[in-house]
C-alpha positions in Angstrom: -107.0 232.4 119.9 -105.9 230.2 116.4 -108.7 228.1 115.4 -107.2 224.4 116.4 -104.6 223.1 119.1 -101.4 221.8 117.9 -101.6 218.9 120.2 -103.8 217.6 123.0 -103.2 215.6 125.8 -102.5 215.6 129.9 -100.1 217.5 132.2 -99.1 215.0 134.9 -97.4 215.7 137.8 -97.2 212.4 140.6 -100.7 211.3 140.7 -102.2 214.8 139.4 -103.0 214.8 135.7 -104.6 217.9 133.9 -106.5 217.9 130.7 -104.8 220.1 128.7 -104.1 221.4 124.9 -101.1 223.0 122.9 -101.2 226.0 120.4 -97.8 227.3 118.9 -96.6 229.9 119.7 -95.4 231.2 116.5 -97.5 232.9 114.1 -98.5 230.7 111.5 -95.8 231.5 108.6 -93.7 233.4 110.7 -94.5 236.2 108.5 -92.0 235.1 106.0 -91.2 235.7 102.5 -90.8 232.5 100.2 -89.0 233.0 97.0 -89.9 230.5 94.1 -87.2 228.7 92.2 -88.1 229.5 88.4 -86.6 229.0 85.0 -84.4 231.7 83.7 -84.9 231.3 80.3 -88.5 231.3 80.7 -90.0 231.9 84.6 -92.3 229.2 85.0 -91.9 227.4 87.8 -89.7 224.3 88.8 -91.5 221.3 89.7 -90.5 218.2 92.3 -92.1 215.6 91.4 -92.1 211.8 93.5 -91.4 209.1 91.1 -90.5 205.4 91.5 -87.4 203.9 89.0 -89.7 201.1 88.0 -93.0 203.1 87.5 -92.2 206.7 87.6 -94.3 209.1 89.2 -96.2 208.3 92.2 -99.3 210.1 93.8 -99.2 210.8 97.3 -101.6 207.4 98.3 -99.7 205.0 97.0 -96.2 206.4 99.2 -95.7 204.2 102.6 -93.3 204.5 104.7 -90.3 201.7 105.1 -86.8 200.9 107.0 -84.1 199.9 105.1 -82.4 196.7 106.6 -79.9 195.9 104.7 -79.3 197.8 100.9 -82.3 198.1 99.0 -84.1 195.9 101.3 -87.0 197.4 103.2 -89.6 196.9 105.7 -92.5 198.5 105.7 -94.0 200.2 109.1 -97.9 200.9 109.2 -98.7 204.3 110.9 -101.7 202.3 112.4 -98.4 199.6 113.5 -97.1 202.7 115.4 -99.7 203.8 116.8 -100.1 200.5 118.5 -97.2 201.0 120.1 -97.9 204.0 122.2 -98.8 204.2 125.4 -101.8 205.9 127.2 -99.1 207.8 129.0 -97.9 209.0 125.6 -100.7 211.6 125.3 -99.0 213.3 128.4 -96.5 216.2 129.3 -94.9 213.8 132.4 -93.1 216.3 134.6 -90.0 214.7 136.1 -88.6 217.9 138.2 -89.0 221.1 139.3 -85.5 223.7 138.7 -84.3 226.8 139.3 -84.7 228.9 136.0 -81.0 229.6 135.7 -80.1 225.8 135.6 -81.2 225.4 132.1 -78.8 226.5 129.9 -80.1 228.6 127.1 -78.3 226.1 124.3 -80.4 223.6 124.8 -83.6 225.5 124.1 -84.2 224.0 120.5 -86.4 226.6 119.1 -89.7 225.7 118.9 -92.4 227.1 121.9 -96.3 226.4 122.7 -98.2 227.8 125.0 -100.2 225.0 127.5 -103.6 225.8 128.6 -106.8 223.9 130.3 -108.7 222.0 128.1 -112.1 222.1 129.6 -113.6 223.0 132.9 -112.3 220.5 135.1 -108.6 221.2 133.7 -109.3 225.2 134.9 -108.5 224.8 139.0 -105.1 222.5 138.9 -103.7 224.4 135.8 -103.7 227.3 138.0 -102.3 225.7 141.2 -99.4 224.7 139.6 -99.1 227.7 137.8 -99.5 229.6 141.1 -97.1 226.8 142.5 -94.4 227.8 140.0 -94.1 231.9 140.1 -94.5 231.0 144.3 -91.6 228.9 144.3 -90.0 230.5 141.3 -89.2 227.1 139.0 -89.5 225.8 136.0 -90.3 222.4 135.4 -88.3 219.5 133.0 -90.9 217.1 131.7 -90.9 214.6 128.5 -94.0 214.1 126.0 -94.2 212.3 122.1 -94.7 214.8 120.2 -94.4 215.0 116.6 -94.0 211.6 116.4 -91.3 211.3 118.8 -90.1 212.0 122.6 -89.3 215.4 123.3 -87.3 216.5 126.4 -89.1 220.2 127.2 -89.2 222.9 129.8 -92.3 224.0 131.2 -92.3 227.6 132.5 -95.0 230.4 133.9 -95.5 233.1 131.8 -98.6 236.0 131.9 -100.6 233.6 133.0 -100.2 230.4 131.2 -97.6 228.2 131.2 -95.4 227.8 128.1 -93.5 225.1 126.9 -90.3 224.7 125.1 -88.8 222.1 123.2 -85.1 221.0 124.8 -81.7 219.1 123.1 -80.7 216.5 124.4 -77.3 216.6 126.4 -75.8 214.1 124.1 -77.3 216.1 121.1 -75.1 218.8 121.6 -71.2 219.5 121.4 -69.7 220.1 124.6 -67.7 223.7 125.0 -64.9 222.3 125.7 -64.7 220.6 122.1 -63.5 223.9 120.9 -61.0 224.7 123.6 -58.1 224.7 121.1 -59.2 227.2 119.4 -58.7 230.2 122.1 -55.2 231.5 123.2 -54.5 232.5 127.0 -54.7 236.3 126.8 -53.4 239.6 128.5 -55.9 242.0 129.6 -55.0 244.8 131.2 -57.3 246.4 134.3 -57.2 249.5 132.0 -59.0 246.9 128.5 -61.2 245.1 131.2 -62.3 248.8 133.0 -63.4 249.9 129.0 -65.3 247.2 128.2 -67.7 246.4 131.4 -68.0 250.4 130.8 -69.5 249.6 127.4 -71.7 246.9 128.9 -73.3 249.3 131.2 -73.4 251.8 128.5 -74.9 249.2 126.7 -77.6 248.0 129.1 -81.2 250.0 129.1 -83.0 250.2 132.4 -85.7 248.5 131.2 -85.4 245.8 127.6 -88.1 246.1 125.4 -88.1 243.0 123.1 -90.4 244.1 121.0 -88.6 246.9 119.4 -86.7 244.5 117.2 -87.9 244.3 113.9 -87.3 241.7 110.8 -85.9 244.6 108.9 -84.1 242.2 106.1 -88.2 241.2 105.5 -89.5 244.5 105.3 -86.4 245.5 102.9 -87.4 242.9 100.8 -91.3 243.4 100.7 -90.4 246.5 99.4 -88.4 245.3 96.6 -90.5 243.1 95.7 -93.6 245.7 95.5 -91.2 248.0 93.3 -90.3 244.9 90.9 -94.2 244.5 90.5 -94.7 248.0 89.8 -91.8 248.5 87.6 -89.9 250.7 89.5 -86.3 250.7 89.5 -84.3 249.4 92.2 -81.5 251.8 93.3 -78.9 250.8 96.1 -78.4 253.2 98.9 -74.9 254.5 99.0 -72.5 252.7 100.7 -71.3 254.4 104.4 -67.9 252.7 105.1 -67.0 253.6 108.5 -63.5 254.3 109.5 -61.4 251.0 110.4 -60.5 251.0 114.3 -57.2 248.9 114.8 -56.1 249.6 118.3 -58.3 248.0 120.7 -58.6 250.5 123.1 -59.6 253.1 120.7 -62.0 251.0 119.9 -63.4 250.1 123.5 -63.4 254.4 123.9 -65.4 254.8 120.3 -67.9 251.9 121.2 -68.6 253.6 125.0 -69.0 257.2 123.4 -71.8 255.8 120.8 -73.4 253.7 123.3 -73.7 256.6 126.0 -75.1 258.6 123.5 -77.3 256.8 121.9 -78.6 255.2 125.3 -78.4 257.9 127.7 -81.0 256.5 130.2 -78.7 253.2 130.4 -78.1 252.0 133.6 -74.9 252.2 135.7 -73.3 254.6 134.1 -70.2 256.0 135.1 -69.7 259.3 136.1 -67.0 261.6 134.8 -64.3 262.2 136.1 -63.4 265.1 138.6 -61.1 267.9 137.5 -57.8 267.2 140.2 -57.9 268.5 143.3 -54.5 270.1 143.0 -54.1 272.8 140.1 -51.2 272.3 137.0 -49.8 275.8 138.8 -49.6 274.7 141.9 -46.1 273.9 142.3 -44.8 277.2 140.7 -47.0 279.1 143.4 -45.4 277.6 146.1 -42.1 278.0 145.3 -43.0 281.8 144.7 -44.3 281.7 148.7 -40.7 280.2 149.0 
């Protein structure tokens, strides 16, 4: 369990309000690699310093926050002014409605997740009822909560146990599909094109998906230079492997099914091959002999 909650607050549904607490539910970092911008003539370090035109540079206490008005004209806001202006309610995940998973399109999920839990004894029992109320019914729940200094529109979900929550766009934050309508042409597919590729798909799909076989390989790749650079070593590029260009589509299609059945041969639905014809090539000739 990491050491402190990311936030703290209520889960309120109607009149029921649960103490509850937040914790990311990345890892801290992400495991991540941050390059440093240096130098070149010399590799020391580049530097961003705050500074003010009339004074220069500026330690951290003396920076406040401000709203320009009108140019170079500001006002300046108080965090302790802000905090006055929050509401009791504030500190609270407020669930407005229950929905079917599938009615939450996956582009509005805006990337960050946290994992809700009880916070204390009397928060134990009606966590679990709703949870319990959830995987019954099978919903998720759309509910709003200041967080990070501002309102968030989030899905709440059950998952092993807890419930997680995900930040959501708005509607209005995001471009509609339709704004990019212009850029597809009306095209022919033939039964024969359409046949190949929901062949691939089910080529393509394992019986059972295992998430956690995908790696950050581009990470790993570059840990590894980096240890060599340390050491001294020298950094040689694996040979290139171009593969041969496919321009007709349907060869294409037939390449893509033939790799994906054989590297996936427990995938599901796949089709079986097909039968030798009932009738033989000689056939004909035969019975014109019995003739």
């Amino acid at each position: 369990m990491p050491a402190r909650a990311t936030w703290s607050g209520f889960l309120k549904l109607s009149l029921v309000s649960v103490p509850v607490k937040a914790y990311t539910a990345a890892i801290s970092g992400g495991n991540e690699i941050h390059l440093n911008q240096l130098h070149a003539e010399c590799n020391s370090r580049i530097q961003y310093k705050k500074t003010c035109p009339i004074h220069g540079e500026v330690v951290a206490d003396a920076i406040v926050s401000g709203y320009e008005f009108a140019k170079d004209q500001y006002v300046v806001i108080d965090t302790e002014e802000i905090e006055k202006l929050r509401k009791p309610s504030d500190k609270a995940v407020t669930i407005d409605a229950f929905v079917a998973p599938d009615s939450i399109d996956p582009i509005y999920l805006a990337g960050r997740s946290y994992y809700i839990v009880p916070d204390g004894p009397v928060g134990q029992k009606p966590y679990g009822l709703l949870y319990q109320a959830m995987v019954e019914k099978n919903r998720y729940a759309v509910a709003q909560v200041i967080f990070s200094g501002r309102e968030q529109l989030v899905v709440l979900r059950p998952m092993d146990g807890l419930i997680a929550m995900s930040m959501l766009s708005y509607d209005d934050q995001l471009k509609k599909p339709s704004a990019f309508k212009d850029e597809l042409t009306k095209q022919d597919i033939s039964p024969e094109e359409l046949s190949l590729a929901k062949t691939l798909v089910d080529a393509s799909t394992p019986k059972q998906f295992d998430f956690a076989k995908y790696k950050d390989v581009y990470r790993e790749k570059l840990t590894t230079l980096i240890q060599s650079k340390v050491e001294g070593k020298e950094i040689v590029a694996p040979p290139v492997q171009e593969e041969a260009q496919v321009i007709n589509l349907m060869d294409a299609l037939r390449q893509s099914v033939a790799r994906a059945q054989q590297a996936s041969p427990e995938a599901i639905d796949k089709p079986a091959k097909k039968m030798a014809p009932s009738v033989k090539p000689d056939s004909g000739r035969r019975k014109k002999k019995m003739a």
